[in-house]
N, C-alpha and C positions, 0 to 999 in steps of 0.2 A: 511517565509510564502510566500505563490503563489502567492496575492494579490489579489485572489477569494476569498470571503468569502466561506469556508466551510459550508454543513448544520450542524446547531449546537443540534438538537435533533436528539438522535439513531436512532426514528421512523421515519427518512426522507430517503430517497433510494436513490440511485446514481444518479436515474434519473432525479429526481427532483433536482440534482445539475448541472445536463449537461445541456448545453446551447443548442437548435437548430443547431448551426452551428460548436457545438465539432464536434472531430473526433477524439475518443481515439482510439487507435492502438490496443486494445483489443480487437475492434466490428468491424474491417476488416475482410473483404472475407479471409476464409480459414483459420481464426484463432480459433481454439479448445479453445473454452471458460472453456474445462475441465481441460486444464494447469494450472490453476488460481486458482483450487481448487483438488490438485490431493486424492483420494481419501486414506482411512485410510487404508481401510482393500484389502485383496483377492491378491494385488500388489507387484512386487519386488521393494525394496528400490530404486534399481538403475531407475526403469523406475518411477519413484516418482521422483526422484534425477532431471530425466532429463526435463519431464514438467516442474518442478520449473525452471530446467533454461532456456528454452525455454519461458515461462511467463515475467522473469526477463528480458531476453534480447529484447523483444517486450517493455517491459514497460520503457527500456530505452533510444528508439524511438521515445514513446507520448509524446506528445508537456504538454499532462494532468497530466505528471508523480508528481509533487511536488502538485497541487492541489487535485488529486487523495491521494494520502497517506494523505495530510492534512485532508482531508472530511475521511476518513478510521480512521485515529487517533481520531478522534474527535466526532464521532461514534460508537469507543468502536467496532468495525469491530474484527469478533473474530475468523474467518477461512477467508483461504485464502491469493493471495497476492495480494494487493491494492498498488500503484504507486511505483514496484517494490520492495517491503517491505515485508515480514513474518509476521504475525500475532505477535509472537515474538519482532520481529523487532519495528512493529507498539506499542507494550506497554511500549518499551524501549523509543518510540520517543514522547508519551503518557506524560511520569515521564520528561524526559528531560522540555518538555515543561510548564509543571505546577513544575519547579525550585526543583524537586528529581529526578535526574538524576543520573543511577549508573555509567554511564559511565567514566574512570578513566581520558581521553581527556578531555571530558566537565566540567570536576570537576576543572580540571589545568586552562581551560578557564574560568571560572567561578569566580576563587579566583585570576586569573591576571588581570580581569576587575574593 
């Protein structure tokens, strides 16, 4: 954990977890906040492909990257990527953390502890 507390209800917004003095690397000049959420339809895969990794590699820049996915996970965050993480990603790290983790690593960790 980031050592923020996350907001712990869905109905709380980002904003309401950002501090006056963040600076997440997402809300920098000249960054397309539509990376973040590329869209389903009308697009080629690849140009889908490469927002997300343009998104990813900004997000692993933010100083906000671990408290962001934290408040994302924990909010049930259901499109988009939040502190570098796939929606996907964010429901895998969802189970891990309430101790149903599919993950085959975590599971080895788990049963070595």
């Amino acid at each position: 954990m980031s050592g923020r507390g996350p907001a712990a209800h869905p109905s709380a917004t980002l904003a309401t977890f950002l501090q006056p003095h963040d600076k997440p690397a997402c809300r920098a000049a000249g960054v397309n906040p539509d990376w973040w959420f590329p869209s389903r339809g009308g697009r080629h895969v690849e140009h889908k492909v490469t927002e997300l990794t343009k998104a990813r590699a900004i997000c692993r820049t933010c100083p906000l990257m671990e408290a962001c996915a934290d408040w994302a996970a924990d909010t049930h965050q259901m499109f988009g990527v939040w502190g570098g993480l796939s929606s996907k990603e964010l429901r895998a790290r969802r189970r891990c953390r309430a101790g149903r983790c599919l993950h085959p690593d975590h599971r080895r960790e788990a049963v070595a502890a």
